[in-house]
VEXGUDREN-726766 format. One record per atom (N, C-alpha, C, CB): residue number from 1; residue in one letter; atom name; x, z, y. Coordinates in steps of 0.001 Angstrom, whole numbers, plus 500000, padded with zeros to 6 digits. Atoms other than C-alpha are relative to their C-alpha. Last residue first. Glycine has a CB too. Layout:
// residues N
sedo;paza;zator;px;pz;py
NUM;A;CA;X;Z;Y
...
END
This chain:
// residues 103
sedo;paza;zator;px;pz;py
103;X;N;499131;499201;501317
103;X;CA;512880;498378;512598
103;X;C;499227;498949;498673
103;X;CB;499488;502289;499798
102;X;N;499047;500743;500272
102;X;CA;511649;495874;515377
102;X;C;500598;500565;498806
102;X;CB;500823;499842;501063
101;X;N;500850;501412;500762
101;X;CA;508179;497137;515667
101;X;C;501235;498978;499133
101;X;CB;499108;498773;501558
100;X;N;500288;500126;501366
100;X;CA;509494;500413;516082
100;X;C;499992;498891;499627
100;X;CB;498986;500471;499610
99;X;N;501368;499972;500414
99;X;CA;510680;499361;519712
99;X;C;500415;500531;498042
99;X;CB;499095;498069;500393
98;X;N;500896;500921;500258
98;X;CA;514407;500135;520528
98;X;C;498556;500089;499315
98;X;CB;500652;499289;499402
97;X;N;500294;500576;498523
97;X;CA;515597;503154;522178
97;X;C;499610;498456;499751
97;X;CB;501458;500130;501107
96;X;N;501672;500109;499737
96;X;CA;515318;505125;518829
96;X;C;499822;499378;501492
96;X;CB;499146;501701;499936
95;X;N;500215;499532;498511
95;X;CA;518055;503804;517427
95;X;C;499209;499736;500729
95;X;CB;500733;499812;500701
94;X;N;499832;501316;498855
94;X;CA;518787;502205;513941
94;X;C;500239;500245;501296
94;X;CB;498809;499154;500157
93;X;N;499110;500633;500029
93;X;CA;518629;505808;512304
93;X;C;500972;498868;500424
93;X;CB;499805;500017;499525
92;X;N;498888;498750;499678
92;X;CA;515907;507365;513900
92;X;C;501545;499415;499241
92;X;CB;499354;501808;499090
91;X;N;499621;500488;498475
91;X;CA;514003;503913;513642
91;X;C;501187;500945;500507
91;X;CB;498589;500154;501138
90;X;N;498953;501337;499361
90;X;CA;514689;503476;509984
90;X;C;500300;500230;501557
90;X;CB;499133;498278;499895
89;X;N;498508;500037;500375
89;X;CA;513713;507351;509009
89;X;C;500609;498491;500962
89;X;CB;500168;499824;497968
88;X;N;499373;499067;499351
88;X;CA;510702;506995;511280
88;X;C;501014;500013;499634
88;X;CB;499604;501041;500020
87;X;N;499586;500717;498887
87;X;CA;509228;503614;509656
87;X;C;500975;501203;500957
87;X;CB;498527;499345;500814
86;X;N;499162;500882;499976
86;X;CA;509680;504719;506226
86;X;C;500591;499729;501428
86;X;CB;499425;498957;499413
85;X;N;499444;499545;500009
85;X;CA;507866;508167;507227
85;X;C;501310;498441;499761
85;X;CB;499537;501172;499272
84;X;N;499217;499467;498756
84;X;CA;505117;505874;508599
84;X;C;501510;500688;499849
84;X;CB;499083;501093;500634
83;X;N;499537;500960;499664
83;X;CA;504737;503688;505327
83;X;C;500464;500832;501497
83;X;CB;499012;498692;499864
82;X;N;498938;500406;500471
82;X;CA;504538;506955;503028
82;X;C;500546;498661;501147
82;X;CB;499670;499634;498413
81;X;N;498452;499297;499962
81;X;CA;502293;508817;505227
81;X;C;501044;499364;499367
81;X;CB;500070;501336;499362
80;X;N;499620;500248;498513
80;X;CA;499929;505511;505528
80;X;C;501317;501043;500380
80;X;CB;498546;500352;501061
79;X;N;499022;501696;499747
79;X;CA;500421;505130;501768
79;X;C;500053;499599;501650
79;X;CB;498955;498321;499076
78;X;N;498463;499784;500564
78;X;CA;499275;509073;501172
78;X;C;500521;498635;500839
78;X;CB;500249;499939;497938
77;X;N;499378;499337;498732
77;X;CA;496211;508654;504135
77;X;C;501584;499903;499335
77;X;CB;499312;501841;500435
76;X;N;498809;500784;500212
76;X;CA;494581;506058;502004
76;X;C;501326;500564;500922
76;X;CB;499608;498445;500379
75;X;N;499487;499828;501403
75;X;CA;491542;507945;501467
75;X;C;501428;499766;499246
75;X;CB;499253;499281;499397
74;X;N;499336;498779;500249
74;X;CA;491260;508385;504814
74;X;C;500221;500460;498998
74;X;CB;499611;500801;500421
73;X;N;500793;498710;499834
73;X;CA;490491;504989;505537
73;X;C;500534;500906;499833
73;X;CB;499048;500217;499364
72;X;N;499272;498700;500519
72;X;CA;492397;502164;506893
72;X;C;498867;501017;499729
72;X;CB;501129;500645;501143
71;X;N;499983;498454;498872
71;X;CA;489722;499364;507674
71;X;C;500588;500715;498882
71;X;CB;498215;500889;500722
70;X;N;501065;498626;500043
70;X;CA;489757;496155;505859
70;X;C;500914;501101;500824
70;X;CB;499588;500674;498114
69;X;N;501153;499990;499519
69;X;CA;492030;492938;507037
69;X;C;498940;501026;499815
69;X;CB;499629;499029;499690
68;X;N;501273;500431;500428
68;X;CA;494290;492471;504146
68;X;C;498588;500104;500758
68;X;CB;499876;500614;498914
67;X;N;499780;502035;500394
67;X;CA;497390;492542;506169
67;X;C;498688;499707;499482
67;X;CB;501383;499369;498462
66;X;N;499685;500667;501449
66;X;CA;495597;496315;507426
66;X;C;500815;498475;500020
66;X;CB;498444;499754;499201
65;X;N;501376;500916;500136
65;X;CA;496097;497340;510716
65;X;C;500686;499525;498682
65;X;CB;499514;498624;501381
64;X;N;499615;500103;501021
64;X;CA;498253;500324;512702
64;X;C;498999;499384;499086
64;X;CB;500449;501076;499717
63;X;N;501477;500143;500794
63;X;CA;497516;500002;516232
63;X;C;501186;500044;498580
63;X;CB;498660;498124;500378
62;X;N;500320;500527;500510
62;X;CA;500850;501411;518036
62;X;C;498538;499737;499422
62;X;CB;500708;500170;499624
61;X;N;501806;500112;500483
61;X;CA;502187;502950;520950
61;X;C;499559;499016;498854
61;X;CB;499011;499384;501353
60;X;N;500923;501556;500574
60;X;CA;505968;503844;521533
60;X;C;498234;500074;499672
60;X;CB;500753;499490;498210
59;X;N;501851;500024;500646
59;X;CA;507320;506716;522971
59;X;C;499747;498854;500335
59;X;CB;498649;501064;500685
58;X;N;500247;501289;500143
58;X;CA;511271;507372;524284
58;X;C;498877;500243;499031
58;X;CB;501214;499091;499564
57;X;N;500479;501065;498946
57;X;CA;511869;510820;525461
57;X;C;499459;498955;499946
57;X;CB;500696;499613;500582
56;X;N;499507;499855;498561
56;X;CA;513863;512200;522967
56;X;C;499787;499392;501021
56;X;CB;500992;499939;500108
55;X;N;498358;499285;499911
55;X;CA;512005;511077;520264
55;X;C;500324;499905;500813
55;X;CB;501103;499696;499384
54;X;N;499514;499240;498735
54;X;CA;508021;509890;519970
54;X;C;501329;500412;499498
54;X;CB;499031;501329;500518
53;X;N;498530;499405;499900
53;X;CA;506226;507317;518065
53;X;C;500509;501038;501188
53;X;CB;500911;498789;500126
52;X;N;499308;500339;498997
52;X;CA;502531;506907;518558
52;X;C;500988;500749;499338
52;X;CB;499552;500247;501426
51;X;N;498933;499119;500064
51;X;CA;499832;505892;516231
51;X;C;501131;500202;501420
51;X;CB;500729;499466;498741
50;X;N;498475;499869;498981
50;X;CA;496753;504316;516086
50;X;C;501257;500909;499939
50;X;CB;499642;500382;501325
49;X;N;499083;498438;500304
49;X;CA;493894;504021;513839
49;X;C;501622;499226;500829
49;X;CB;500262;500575;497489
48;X;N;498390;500625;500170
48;X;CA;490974;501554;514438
48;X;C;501000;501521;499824
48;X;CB;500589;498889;501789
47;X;N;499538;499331;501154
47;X;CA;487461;504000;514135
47;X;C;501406;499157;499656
47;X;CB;498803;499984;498757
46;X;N;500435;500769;501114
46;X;CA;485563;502064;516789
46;X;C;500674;500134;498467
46;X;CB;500162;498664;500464
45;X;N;501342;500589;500192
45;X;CA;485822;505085;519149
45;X;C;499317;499222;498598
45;X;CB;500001;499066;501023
44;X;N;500805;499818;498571
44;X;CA;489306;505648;518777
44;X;C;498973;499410;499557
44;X;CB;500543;499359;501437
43;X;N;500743;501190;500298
43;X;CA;491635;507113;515794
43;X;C;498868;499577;500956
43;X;CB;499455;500161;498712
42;X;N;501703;499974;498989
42;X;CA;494119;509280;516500
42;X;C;499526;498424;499271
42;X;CB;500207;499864;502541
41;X;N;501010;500940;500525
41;X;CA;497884;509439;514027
41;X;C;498483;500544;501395
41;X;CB;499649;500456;497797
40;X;N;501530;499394;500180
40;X;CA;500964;511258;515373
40;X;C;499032;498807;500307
40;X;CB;499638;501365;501138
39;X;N;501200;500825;499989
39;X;CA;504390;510064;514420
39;X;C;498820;500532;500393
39;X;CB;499764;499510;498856
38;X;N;501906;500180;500509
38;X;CA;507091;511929;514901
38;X;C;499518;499228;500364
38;X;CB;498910;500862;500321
37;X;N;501075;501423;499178
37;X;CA;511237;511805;515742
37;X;C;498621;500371;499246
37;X;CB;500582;497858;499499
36;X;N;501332;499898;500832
36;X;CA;513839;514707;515458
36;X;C;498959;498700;500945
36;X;CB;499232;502000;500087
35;X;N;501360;499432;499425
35;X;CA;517129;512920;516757
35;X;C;498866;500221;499586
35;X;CB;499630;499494;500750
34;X;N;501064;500918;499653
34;X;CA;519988;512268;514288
34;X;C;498752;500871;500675
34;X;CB;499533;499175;498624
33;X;N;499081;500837;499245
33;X;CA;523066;514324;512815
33;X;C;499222;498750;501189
33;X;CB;500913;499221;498738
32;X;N;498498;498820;498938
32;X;CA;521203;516008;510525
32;X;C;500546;498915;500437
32;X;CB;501529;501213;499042
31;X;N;498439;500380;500803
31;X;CA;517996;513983;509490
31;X;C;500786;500575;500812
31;X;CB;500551;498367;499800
30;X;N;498544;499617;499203
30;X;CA;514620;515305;511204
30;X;C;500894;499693;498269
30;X;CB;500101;502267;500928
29;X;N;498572;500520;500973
29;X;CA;511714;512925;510287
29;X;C;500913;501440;501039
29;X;CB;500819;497544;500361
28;X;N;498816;500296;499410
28;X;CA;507947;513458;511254
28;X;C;500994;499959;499068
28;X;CB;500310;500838;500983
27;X;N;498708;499669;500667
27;X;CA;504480;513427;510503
27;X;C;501119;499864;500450
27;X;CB;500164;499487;499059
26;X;N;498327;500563;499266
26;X;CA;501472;513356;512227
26;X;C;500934;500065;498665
26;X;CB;500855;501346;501510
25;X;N;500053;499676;498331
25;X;CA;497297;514298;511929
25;X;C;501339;499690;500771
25;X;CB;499693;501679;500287
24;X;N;498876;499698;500131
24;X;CA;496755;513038;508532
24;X;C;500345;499868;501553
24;X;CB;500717;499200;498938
23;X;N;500010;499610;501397
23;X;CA;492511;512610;508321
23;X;C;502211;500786;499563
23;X;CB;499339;497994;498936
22;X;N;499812;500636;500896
22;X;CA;493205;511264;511818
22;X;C;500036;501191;498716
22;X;CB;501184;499116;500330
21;X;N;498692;500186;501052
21;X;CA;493049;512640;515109
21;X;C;499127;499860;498619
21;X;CB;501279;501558;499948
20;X;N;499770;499115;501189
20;X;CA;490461;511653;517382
20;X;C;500694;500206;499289
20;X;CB;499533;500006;499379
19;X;N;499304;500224;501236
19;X;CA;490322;509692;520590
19;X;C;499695;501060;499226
19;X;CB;501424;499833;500107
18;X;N;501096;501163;501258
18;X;CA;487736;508377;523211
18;X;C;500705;500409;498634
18;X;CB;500221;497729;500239
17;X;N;501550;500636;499584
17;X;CA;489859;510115;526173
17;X;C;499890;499020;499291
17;X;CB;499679;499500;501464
16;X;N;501507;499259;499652
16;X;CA;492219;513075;524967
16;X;C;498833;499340;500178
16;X;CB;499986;500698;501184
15;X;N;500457;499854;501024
15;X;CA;494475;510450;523093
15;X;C;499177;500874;500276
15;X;CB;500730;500176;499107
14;X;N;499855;498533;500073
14;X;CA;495832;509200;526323
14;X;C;499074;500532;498952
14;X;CB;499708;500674;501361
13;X;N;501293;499506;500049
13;X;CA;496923;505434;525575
13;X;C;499710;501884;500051
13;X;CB;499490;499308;498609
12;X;N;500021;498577;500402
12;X;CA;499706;503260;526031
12;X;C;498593;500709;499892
12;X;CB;500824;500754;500989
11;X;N;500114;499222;497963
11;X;CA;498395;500203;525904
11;X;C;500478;501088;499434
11;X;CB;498129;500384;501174
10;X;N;501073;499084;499355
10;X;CA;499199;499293;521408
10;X;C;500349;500177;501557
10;X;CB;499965;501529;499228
9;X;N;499804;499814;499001
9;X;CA;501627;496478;519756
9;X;C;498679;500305;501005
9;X;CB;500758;499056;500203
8;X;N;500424;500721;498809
8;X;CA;500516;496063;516402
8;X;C;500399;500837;501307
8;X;CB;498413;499740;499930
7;X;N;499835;499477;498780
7;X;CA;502534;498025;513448
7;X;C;499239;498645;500757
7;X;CB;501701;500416;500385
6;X;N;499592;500694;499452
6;X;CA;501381;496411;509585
6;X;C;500036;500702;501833
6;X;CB;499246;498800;499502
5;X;N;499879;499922;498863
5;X;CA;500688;497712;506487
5;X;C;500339;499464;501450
5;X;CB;500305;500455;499808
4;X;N;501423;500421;499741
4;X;CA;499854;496289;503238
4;X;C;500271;500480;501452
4;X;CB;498617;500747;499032
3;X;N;500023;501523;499465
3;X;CA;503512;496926;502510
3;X;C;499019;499458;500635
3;X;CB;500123;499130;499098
2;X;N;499367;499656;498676
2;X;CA;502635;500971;502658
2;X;C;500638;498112;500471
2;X;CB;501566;501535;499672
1;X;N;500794;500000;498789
1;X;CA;500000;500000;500000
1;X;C;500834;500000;501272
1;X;CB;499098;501178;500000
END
């Protein structure tokens, strides 16, 4: 499933207005030697699911959208934790001053 995934380029967005957190509310990465980085999941209005990167300062926005086109549910929260924690290790490693999208 975590292939089935896919980052879209999200507005920033303030997750107090229209949002909700997510069946899996964040996760993160600390590796020694490397900046702690998280994810936290909301989901707005029409039930899309978003995410936002964060480390030392630098925050990214994402939609997070099926390849196959159906709606993430919350059943599928493991393979969304498994594809986010992928994406955190790479970016915290690569460097977090470039987009996710690029890891």
């Amino acid at each position: 499933m975590p292939d089935d995934l896919t980052l879209l380029d999200a507005d920033e967005f303030d997750a107090r207005r229209g949002f909700t957190r997510w069946a899996l509310p964040g996760t993160g990465a600390i590796l020694p030697g490397y900046p702690q980085a998280s994810a936290d999941l909301w989901t707005n209005r029409n039930g899309s699911l978003f995410v936002r990167f964060s480390s030392a300062g630098y925050i990214y926005h994402y939609e997070i959208v099926s390849n196959a086109h159906h709606p993430i549910t919350e059943d599928q929260k493991d393979a969304v934790f498994d594809f986010l924690q992928n994406k955190l290790v790479t970016w915290v490693i690569e460097g977090i001053d470039d987009s996710v999208l690029n890891m």
